[in-house]
TILOSE-697465 format. One record per residue: x, y, z of N, C-alpha, C, CB in turn; residue in one letter. Coordinates in pm, whole numbers, padded with zeros to 5 digits, always signed. Each point is the difference from the previous one (the first is absolute). Glycine has a CB too. Example, Ala and Ser with C-alpha at 12.3 -4.5 7.8 and 13.67 -1.06 7.14 Angstrom:
# residues 2
+01319-00569+00780-00089+00119+00000+00090+00120+00000-00189-00117+00125A +00154+00222-00197+00082+00119+00006-00077+00109+00073+00118-00063-00215S 
This chain:
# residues 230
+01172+03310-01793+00140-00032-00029+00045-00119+00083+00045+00240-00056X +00067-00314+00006+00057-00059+00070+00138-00077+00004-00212+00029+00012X +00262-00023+00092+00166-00003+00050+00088-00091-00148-00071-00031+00341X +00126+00091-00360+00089-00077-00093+00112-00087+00079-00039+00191-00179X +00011-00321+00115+00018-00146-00002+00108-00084-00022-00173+00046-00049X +00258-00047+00155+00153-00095-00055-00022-00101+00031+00171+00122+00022X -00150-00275-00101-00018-00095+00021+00169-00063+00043-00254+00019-00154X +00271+00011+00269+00150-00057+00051+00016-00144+00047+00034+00226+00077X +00049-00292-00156-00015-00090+00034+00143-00106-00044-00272+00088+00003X +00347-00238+00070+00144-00042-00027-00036-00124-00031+00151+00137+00145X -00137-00144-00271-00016-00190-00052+00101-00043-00014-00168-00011-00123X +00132-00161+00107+00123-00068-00074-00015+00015-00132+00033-00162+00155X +00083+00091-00255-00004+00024-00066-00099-00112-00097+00208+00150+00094X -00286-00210-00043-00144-00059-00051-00106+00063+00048+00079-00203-00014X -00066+00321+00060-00087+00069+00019-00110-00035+00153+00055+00027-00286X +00019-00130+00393-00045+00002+00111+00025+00095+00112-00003-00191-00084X -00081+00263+00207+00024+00044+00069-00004-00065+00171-00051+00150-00217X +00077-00234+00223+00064-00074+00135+00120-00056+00020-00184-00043+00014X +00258+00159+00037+00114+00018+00009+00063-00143+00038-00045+00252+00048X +00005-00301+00045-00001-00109+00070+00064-00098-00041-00164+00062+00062X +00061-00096-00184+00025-00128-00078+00138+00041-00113-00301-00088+00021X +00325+00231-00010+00121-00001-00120+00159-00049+00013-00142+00193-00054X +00135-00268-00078+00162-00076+00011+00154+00098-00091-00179-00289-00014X +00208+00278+00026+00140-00007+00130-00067+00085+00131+00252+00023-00195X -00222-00081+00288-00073+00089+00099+00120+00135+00019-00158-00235+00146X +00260+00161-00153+00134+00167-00018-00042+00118-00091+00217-00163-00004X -00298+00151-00085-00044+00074-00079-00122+00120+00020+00098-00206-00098X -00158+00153+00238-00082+00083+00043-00012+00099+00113-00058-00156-00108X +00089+00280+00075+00080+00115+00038-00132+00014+00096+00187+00117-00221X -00192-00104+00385-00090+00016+00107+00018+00174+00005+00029-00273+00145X -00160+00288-00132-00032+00137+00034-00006+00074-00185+00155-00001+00313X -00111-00042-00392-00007+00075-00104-00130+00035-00062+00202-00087-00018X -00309+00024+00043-00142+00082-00015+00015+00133+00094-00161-00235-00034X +00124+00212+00169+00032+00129+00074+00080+00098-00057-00020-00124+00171X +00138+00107-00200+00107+00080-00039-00031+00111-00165+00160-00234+00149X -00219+00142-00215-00056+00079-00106-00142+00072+00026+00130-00163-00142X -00251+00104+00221-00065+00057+00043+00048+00166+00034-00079-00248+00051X +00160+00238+00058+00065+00168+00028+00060+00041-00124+00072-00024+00250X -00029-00005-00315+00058+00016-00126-00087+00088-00083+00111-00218+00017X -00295+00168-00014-00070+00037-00101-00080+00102+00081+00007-00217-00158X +00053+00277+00248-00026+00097+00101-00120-00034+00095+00095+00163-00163X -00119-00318+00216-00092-00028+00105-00126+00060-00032+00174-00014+00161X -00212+00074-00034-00162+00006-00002-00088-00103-00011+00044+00173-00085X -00205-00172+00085-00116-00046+00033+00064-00156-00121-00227+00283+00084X +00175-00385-00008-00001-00094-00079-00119-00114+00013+00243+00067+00000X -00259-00148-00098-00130-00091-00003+00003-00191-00041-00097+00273-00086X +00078-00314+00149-00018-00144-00027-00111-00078+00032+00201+00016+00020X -00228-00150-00083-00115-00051+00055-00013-00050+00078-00039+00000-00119X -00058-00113+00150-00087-00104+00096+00086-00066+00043-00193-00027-00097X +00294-00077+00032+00092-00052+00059+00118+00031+00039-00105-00097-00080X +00118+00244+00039+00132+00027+00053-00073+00057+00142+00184+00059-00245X -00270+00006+00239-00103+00063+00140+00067-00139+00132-00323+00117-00182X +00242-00227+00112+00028-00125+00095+00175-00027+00071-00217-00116-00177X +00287+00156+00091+00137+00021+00027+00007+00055+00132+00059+00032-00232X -00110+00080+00216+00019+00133+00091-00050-00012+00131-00020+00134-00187X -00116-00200+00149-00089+00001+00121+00023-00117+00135-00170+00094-00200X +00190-00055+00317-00030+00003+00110-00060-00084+00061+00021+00158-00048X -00165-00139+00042-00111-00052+00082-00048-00112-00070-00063+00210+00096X -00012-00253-00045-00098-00162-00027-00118+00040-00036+00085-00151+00174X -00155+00218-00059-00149+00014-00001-00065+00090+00032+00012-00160+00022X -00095+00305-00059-00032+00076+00129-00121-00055+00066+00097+00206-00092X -00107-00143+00211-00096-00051+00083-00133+00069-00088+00157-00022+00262X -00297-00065-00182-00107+00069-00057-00054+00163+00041-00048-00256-00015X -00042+00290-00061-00053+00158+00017-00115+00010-00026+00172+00094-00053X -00246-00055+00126-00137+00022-00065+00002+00152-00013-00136-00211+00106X +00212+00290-00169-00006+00158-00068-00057-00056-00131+00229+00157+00108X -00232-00083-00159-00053+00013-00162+00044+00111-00012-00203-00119-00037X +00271+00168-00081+00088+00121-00095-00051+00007-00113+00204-00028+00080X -00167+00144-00158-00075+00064-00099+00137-00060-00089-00186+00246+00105X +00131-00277-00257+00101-00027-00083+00064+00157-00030-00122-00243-00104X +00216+00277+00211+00046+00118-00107+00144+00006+00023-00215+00155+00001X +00297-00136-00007+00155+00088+00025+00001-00006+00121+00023+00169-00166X +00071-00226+00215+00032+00067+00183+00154-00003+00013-00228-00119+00145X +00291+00253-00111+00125-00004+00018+00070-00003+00165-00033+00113-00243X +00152-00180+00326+00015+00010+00079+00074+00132+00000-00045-00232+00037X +00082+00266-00115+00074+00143-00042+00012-00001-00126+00129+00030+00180X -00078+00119-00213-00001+00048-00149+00159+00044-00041-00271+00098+00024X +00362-00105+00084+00117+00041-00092+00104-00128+00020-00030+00291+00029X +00061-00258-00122+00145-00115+00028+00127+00041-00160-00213-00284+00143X +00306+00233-00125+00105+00007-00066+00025-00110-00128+00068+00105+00228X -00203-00196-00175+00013-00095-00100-00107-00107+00063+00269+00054-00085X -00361-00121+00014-00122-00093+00047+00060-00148-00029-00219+00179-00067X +00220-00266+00100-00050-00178+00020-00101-00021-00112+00008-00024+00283X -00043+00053-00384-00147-00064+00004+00017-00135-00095-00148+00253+00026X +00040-00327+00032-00035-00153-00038-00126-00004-00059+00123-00097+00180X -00178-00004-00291-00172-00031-00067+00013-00090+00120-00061+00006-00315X -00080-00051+00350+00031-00084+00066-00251+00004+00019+00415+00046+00130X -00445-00068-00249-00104+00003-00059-00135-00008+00169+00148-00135-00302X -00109-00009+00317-00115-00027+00048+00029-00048+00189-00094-00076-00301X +00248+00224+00323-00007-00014+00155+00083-00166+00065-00275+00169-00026X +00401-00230-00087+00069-00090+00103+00119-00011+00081-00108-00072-00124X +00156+00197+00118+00110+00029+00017-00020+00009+00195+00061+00128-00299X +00003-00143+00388-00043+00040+00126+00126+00051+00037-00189-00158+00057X +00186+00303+00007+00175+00048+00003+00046+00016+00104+00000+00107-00161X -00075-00113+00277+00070+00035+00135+00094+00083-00026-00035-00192+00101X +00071+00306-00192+00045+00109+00011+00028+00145-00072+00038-00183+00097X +00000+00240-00070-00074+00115-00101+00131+00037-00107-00195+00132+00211X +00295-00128-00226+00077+00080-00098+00077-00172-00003+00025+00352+00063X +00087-00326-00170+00136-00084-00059+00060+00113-00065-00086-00253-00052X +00181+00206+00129+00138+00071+00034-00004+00187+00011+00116-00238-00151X -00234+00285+00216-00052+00101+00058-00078+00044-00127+00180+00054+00196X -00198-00117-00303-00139+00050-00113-00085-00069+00062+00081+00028-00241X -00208+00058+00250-00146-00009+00063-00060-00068-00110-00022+00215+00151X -00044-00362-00074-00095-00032-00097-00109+00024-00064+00088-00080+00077X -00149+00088-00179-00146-00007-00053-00025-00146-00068-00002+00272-00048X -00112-00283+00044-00004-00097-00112-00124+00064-00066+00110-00233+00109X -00124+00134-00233-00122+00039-00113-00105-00117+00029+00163+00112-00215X -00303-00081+00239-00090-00119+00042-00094+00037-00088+00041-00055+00244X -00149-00034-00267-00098-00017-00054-00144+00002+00083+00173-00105-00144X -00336+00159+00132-00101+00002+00096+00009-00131+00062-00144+00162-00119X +00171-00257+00018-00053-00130+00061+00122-00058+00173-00106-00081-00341X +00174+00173+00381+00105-00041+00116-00122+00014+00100+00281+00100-00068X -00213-00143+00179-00117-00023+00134+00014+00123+00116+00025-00291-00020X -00129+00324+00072+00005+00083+00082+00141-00031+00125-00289+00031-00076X +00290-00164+00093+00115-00078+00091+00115+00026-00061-00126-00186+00076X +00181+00198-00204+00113-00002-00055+00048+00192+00045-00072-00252-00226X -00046+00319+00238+00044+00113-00045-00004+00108+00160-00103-00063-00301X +00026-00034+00382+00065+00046+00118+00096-00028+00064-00147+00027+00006X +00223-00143-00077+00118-00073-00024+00086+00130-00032-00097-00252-00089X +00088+00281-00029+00097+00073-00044-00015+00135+00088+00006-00121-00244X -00102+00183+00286+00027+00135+00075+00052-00029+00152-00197+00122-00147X +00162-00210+00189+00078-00042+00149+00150-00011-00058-00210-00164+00142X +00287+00072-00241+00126+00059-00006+00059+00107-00078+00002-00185+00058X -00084+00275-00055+00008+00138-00080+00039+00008-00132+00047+00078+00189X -00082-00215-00259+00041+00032-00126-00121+00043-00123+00203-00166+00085X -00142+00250-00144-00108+00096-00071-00050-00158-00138+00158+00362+00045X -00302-00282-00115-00069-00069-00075-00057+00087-00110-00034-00155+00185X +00032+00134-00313-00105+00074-00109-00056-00112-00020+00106+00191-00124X -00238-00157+00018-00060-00138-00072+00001+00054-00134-00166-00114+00184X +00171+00019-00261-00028+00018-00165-00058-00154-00072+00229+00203-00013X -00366-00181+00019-00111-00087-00048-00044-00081+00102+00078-00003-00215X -00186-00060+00170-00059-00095+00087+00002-00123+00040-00077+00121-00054X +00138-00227-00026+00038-00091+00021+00146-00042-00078-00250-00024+00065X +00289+00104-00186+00159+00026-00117+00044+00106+00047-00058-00076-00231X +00168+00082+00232+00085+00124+00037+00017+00110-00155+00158-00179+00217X -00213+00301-00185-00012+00045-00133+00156+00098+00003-00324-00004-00031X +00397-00056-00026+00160+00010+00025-00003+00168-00064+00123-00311-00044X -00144+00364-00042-00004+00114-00084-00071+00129+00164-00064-00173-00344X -00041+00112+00388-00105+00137+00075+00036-00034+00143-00244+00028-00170X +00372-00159+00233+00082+00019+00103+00101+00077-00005-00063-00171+00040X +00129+00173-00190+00108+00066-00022-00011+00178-00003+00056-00240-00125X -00221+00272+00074-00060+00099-00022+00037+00084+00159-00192-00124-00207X +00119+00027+00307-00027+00056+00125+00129-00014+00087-00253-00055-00024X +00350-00007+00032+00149+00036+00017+00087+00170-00023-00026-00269-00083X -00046+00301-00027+00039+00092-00048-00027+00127+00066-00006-00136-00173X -00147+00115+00150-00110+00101+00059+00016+00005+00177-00190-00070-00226X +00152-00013+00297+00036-00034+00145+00082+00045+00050-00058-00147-00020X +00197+00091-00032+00151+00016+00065+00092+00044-00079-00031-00163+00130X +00015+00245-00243+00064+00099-00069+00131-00131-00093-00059+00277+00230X +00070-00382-00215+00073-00085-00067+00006-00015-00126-00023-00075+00159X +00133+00139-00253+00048+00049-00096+00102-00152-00087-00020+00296+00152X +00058-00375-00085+00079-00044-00026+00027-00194+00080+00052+00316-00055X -00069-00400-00033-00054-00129+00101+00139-00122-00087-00383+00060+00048X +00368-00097+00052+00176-00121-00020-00086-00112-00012+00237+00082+00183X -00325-00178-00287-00050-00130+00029+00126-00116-00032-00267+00092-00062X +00252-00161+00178+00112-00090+00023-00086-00139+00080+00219+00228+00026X -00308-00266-00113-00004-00150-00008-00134-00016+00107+00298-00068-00052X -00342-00080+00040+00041-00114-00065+00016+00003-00167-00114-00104+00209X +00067+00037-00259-00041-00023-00123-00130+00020-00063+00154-00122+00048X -00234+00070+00030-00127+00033+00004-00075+00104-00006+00047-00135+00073X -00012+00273-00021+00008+00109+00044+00069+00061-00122-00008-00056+00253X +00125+00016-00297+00062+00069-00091-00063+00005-00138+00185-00052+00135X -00260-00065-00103-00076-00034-00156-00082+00066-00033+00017-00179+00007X -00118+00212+00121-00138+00013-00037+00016+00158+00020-00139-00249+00076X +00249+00353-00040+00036+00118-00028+00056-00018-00167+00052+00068+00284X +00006-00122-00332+00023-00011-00115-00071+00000-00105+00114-00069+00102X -00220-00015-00033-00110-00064-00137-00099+00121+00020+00001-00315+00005X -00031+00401+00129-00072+00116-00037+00053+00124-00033-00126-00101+00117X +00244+00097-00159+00056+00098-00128+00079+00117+00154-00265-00016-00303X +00319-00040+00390+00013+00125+00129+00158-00002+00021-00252-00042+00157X +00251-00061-00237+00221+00003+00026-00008+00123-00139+00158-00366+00071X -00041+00438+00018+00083+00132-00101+00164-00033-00019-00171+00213+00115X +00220-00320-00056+00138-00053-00007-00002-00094+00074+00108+00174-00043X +00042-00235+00024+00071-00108+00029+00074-00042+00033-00061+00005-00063X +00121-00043+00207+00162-00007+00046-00014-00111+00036+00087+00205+00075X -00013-00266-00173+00070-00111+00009+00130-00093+00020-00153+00081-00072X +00178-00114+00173+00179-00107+00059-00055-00100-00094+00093+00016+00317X +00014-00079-00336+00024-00146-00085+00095-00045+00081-00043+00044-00247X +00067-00088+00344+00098-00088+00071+00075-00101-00067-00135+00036+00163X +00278-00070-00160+00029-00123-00060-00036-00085+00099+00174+00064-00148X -00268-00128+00105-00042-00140+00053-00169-00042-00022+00207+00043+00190X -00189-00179-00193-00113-00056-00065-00080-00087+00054+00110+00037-00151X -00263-00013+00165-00115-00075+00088+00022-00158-00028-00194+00207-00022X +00143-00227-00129+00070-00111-00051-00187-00077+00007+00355+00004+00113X -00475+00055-00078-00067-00111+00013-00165+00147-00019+00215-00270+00202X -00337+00146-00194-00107+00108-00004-00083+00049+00131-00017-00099-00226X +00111+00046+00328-00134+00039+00112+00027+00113+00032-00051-00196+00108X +00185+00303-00110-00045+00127-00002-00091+00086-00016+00125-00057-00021X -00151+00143-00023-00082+00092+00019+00148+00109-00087-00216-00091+00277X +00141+00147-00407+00080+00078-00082-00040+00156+00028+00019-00203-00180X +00065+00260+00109+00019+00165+00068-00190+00047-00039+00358+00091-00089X -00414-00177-00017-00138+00056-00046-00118-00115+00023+00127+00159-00195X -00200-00164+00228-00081-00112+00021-00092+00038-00038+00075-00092+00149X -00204+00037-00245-00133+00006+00010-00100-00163+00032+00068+00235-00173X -00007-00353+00259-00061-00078+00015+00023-00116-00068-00112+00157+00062X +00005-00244-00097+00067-00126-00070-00125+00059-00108+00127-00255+00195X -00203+00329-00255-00019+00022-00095+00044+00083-00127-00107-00077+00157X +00095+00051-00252+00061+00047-00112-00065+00105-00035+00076-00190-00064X -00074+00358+00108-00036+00105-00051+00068+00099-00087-00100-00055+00167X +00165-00008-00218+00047+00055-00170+00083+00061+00076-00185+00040-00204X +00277+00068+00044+00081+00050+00024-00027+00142+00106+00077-00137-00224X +00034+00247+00289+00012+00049+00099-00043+00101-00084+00155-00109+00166X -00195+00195-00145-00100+00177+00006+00090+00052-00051-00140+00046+00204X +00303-00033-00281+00095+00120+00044+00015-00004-00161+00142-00018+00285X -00136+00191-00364-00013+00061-00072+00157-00021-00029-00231+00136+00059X +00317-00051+00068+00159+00001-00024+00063-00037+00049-00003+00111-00054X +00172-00121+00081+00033-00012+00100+00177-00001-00013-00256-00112+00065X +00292+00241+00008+00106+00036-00041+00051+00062+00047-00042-00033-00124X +00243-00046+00120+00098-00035+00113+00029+00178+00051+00140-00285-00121X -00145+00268+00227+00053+00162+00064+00125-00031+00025-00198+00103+00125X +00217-00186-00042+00171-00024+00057+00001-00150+00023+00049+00241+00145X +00084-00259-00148+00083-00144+00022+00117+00056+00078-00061-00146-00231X +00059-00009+00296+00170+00015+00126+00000-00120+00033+00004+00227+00140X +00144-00297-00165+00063-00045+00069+00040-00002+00108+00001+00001-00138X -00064-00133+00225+00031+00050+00177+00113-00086+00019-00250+00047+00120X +00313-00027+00024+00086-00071+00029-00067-00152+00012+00131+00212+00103X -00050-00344-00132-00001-00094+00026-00103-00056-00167+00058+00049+00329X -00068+00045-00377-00071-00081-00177-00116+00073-00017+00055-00271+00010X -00126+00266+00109-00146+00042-00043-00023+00120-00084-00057-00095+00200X -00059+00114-00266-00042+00093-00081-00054+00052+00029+00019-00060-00108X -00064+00213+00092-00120+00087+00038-00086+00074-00102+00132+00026+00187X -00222-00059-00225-00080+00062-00117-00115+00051+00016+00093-00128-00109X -00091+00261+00059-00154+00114+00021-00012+00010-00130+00019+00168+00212X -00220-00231-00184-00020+00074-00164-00175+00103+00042+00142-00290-00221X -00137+00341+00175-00147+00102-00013-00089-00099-00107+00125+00297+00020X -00256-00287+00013-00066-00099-00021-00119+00115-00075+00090-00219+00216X -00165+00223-00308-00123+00009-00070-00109-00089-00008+00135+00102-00097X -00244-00076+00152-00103-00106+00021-00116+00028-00109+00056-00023+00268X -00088-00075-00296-00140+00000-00142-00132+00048+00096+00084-00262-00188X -00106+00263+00316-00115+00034+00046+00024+00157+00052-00071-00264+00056X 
């Protein structure tokens, strides 16, 4: 089994997610990801590689000559809600263990380095693997489940991340902000990404509206339940 899948996430209304660049800047309500986050009752949440880099801390770990077994290692097993990041092939360096007291994990692949991963247990942040050199997104999600009893997962970005949960049929819904305001250009990075190649249309069978709301200040809020062809 595995955790059913909200893809949370606040665009403009061209469908960019860097807040940053959005115009009218009056238009962009601070903290309102967070705020709906609790909204959709919190818990364990997941993002990728570059949002990992966001997060992270450190530069470099020092060297190790340990060698570790590719398997699961947790710095603990309970928590109220997990951090976790893909973060494939070990670049993330965190100098620390939780954000905003959720304990990290990340998802790695065999091919990470013995150095990366005594990296990660010196700052106690926990690790699964799923595949050997691709992240097999479906049998990480599998072992989330199985491991740490996680029923229920908030994916909230990048794009990249959002995609390639998408394109392997693992999103079960959709919360979506529409902010009034507009990127206006292409170097964003949109709520779905699969790269600069053209891999056809998206996996999804259905997809259909649960709720709408009007927030204060314009924005929109839209959930839809999603049906996947795989």
């Amino acid at each position: 089994m595995k955790p059913y899948v909200i893809c949370h996430m606040v665009m403009s209304v061209d469908g960019r997610i860097w807040g940053s660049r959005w115009r009218p800047k009056a238009n962009v309500v601070p903290g309102l990801f967070e705020k709906l986050h609790d909204q959709l009752g919190g818990g364990s949440w997941l993002c990728g590689r570059v949002t990992a880099q966001e997060f992270a801390k450190g530069t470099e770990y020092p060297p190790s000559d340990k060698v570790f077994p590719r398997q699961a290692w947790f710095a603990q097993r309970e928590a109220k809600a997990w951090g976790i990041f893909l973060d494939a092939h070990g670049k993330a360096v965190w100098a620390r263990r939780d954000i905003g007291g959720d304990p990290i994990l990340v998802i790695l692949t065999e091919a990470v380095s013995d150095r990366h991963l005594a990296g990660l247990r010196a700052d106690g942040v926990s690790y699964i693997f799923a595949g050997a050199t691709a992240i097999d997104l479906a049998a990480a999600l599998e072992t989330l489940h199985r491991e740490l009893g996680i029923e229920r997962l908030l994916l909230e970005g990048g794009g990249g991340a959002n995609g390639a949960l998408l394109r392997a049929g693992l999103v079960d819904e959709v919360s979506l902000v529409i902010s009034p305001a507009i990127d206006g250009s292409s170097g964003a990075p949109s709520v779905f990404n699969s790269g600069d190649v053209d891999l056809g249309p998206a996996p999804i069978e259905s997809m259909t509206l649960a709720s709408h709301e009007v927030l204060d200040g314009g924005a929109v809020w839209l959930r839809y339940k999603l049906t996947s062809t795989k």
